[in-house]
C-alpha positions as CSV (number, residue, x, y, z in Angstrom):
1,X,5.4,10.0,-13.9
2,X,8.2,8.6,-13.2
3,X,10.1,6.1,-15.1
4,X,11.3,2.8,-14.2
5,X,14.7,3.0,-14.2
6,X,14.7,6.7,-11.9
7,X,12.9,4.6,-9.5
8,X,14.9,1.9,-9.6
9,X,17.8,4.0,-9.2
10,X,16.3,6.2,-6.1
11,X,15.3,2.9,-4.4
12,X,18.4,1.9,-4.6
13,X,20.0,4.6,-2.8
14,X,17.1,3.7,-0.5
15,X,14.7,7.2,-1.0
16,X,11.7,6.9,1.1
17,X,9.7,8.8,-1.2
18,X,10.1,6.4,-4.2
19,X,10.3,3.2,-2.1
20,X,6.4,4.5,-1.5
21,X,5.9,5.4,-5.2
22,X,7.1,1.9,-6.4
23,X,4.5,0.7,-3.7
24,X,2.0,2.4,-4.9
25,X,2.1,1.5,-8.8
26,X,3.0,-2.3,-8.0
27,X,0.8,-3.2,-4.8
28,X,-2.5,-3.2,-7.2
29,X,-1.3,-5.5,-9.1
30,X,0.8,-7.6,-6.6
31,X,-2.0,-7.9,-4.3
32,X,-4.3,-9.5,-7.4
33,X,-1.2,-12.3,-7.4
34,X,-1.2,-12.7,-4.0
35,X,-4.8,-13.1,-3.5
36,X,-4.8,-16.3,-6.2
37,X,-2.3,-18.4,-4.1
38,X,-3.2,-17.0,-0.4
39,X,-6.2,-18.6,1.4
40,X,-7.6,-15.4,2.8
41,X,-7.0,-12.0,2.4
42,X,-5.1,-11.3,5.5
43,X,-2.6,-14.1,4.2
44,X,-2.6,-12.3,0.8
45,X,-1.6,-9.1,2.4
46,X,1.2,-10.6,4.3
47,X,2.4,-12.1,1.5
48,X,2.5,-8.9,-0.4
49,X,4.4,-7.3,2.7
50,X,7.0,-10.0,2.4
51,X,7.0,-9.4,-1.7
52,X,7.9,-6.1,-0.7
53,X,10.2,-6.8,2.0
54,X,12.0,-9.0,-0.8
55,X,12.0,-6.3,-3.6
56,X,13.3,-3.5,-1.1
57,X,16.3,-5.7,-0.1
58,X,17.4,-7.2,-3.5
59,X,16.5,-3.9,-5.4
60,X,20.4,-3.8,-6.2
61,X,20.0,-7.0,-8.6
62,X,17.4,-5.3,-10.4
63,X,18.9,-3.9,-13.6
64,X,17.8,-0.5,-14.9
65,X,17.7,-1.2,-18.2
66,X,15.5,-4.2,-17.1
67,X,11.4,-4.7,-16.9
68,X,10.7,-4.0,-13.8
69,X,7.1,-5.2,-14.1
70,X,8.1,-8.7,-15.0
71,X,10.6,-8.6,-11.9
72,X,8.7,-7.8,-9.0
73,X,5.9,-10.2,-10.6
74,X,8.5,-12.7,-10.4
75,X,9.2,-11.7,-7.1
76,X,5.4,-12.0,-6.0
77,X,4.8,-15.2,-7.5
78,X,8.2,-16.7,-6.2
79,X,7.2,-15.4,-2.8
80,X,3.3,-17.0,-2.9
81,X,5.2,-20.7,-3.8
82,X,7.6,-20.2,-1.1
83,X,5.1,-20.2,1.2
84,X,3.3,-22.7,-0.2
85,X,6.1,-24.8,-0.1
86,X,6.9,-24.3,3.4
87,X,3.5,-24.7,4.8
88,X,3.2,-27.8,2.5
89,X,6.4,-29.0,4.4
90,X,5.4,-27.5,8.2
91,X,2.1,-29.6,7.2
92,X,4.1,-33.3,7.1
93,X,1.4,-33.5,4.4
94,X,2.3,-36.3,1.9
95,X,0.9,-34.7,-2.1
96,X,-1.6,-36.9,-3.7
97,X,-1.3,-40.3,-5.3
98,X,1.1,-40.2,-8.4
99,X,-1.1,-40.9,-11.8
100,X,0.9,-42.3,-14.4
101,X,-2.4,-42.3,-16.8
102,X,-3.3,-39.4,-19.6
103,X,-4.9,-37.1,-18.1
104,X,-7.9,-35.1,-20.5
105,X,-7.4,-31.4,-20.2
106,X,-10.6,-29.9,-18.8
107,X,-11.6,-26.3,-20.8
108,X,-13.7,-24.1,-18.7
109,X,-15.4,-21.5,-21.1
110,X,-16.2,-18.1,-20.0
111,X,-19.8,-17.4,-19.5
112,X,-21.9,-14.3,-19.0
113,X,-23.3,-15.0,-15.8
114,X,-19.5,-16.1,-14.0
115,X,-18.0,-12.6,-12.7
116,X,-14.5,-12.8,-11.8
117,X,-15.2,-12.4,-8.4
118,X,-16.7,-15.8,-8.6
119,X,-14.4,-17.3,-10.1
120,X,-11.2,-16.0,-7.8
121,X,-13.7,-17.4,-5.0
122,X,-14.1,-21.1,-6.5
123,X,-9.6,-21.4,-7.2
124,X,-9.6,-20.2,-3.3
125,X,-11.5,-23.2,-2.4
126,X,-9.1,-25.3,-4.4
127,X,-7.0,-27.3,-1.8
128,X,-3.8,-25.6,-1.4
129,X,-1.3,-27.5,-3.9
130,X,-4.2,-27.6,-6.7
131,X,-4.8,-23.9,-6.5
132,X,-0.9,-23.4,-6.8
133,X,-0.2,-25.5,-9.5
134,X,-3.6,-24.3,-10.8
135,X,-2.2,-20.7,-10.8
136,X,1.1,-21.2,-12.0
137,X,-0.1,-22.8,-15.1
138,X,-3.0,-21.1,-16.4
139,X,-2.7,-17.6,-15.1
140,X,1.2,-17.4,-14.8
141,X,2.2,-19.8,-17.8
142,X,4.8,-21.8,-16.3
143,X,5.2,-25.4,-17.4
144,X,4.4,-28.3,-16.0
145,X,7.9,-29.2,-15.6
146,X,8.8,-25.8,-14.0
147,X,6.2,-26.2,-11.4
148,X,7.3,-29.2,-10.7
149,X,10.9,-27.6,-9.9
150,X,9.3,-24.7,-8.0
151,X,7.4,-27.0,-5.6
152,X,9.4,-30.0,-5.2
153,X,6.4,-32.0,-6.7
154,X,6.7,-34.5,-9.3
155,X,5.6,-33.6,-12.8
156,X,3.1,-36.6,-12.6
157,X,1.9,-35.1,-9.4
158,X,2.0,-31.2,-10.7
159,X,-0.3,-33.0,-14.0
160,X,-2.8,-34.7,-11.3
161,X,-3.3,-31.6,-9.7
162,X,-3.9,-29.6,-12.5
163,X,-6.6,-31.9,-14.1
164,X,-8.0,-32.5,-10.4
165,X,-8.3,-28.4,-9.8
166,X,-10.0,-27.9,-13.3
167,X,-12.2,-30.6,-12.9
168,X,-13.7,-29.2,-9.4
169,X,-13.7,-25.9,-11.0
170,X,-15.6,-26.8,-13.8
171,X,-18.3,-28.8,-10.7
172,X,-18.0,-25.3,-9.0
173,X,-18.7,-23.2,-12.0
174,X,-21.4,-25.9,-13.5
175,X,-23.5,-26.0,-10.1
176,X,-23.3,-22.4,-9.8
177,X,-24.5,-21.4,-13.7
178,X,-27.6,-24.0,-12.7
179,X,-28.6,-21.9,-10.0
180,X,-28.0,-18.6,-11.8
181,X,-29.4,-19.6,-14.8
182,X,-32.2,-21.1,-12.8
183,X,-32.6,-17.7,-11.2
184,X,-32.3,-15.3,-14.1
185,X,-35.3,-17.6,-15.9
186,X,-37.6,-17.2,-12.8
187,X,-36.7,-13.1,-13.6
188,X,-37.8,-12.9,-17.4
């Protein structure tokens, strides 16, 4: 295998063969980032494309003593809220009313009968701006201030769309665990 820094230094020099190795061990994951922010799968894969496009041209910043891992994850993620943020803007869309209340964090447990499938299925039916925010906070870690930064929101608005998205999830996930659970009793 080939380490990080020999491929960072052949893609550099722009080697064909290891611009398709780097593809290869980071489209797997990239793709799984991707398909949390996109809509669809089609918009996942052209957002991976343009991750690529982006990690192929600035490959010169990208040090070779560095973690490559965590830079063209940062790349993906930073490529999924730009174009959030300029379909938010193509959109004329206005973000939802400011909340200057506390909001109560919502927990959503994990449960047997919830596959991740599932789940990955419910954040896609998030609106747009909840399933980002939703994303960068629980499965990327940033902080409410940060995503407020990256999408030009508010950090009362990034906070209202947070506690909105968990709360549908939690409808999503509670309806659905009815019927399963409703199902797997008829079974026994």
């Amino acid at each position: 295998m080939v380490s990080d820094s020999e491929l960072i230094r052949k893609c550099k020099h722009g080697n064909p063969k290891y611009q398709a190795m780097m593809y290869e061990r980071f489209a797997p994951v990239l793709m799984g980032i991707c398909l949390r922010y996109a809509r669809c799968k089609e918009d996942a894969e052209d957002l991976l494309q343009d991750t690529f496009v982006k990690i192929f041209t600035n490959i010169d910043t990208c040090s070779e003593a560095g973690n490559l891992p965590g830079w063209v994850r940062r790349i993906a993620v930073n490529t999924c809220i730009n174009a959030y943020y300029k379909a938010k803007k193509e959109s004329g869309k206005i973000d939802i009313d400011n909340v200057s209340e506390a909001i109560d964090d919502v927990r959503i447990k994990q449960n047997d009968f919830l596959s991740e499938d599932i789940l990955l299925k419910f954040v896609n039916e998030l609106p747009d701006g909840y399933r980002t925010v939703f994303n960068l906070f629980e499965i990327d870690g940033y902080s409410h201030q940060e995503i407020s930064e990256m999408t030009g929101s508010s950090y009362v608005t990034v906070r209202t769309q947070l506690f909105k998205a968990k709360r549908s999830l939690k409808q999503k996930i509670e309806q659905y665990l009815g019927k399963e659970l409703k199902d797997h009793i008829k079974t026994e």
